[in-house]
N, C-alpha and C positions, 0 to 999 in steps of 0.2 A: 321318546321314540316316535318319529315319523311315522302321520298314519295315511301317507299317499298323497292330501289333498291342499300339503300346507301347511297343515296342523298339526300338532304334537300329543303324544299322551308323555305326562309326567306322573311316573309312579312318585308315590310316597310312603314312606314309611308310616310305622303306627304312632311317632311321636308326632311328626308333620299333620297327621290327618285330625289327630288332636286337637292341637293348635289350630288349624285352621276350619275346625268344628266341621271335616268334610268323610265323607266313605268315600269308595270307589266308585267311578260312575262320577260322581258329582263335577261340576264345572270348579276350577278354583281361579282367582286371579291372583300374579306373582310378582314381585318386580325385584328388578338384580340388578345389582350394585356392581361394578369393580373395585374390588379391595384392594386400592394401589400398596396395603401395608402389609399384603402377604408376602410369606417367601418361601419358596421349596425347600423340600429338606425332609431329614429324618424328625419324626416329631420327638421319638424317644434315642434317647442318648445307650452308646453302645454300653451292655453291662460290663461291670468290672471281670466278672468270672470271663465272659466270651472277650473280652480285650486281653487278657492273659494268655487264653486257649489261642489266639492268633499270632500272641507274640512267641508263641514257644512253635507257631507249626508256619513257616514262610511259605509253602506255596498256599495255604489255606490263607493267608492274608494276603497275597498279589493276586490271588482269585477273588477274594473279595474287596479289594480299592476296585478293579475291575467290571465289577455287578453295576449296571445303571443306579441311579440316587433310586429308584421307584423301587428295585429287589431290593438293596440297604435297606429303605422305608417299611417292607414290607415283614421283611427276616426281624427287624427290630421291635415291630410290631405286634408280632407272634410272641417273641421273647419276652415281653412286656407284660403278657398276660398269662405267662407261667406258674402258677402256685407253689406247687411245691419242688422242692432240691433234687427228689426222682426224677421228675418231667424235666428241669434243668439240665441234670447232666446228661441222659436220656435224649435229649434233645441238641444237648451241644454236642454227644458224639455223630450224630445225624451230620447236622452243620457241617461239622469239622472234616468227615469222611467225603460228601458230596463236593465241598469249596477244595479240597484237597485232590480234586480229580479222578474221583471211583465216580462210579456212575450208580447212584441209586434213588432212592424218591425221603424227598423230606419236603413236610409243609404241602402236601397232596399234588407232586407235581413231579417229576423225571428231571433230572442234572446231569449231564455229559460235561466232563472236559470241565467242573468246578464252574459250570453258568447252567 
């Protein structure tokens, strides 16, 4: 975060401050890399259950090839850390309703028009 004069504050998490035996307040020094062997994308693969639910509901899946890679990335994400088969379906009929072009809130956020 820009603090006006140049200079930055970089938050860190409590793993990072860890690591780098620092609290808040403290000065740290950093150095970055580019990772020429990154590549964008969904990190988690779509589930079988929501690959089925798309295949049986067409505009629920042209609404979603449609979603920037970043909302894929983000819906996949969430789904990935579902526990149990309540929260799953629960959650897929969320999904399904909002991509489907009703307008309601899934994943703490407002969907119009299945985006």
């Amino acid at each position: 975060m820009p603090v006006g004069d140049g200079s930055f504050y970089l938050y860190l998490h409590g793993p990072a401050r860890q690591a780098s035996n620092s609290e808040p307040g403290h000065r740290v020094d950093l150095e970055i890399r580019f990772d020429s062997e990154y590549r964008n994308g969904p990190l988690h693969p779509i589930p079988p259950w929501f690959e089925v639910a798309l295949t049986l509901a067409p505009q629920a899946r042209k609404n979603w090839s449609s979603l920037s890679p970043s909302r894929q990335k983000e819906v996949l994400r969430y789904f990935a850390h579902l526990r149990s088969e309540e929260a799953r379906l629960r959650n897929l009929a969320r999904a399904l309703r909002v991509l489907s072009g009703k307008s309601g809130r899934f994943m703490g956020r407002d969907w119009v028009d299945g985006a």
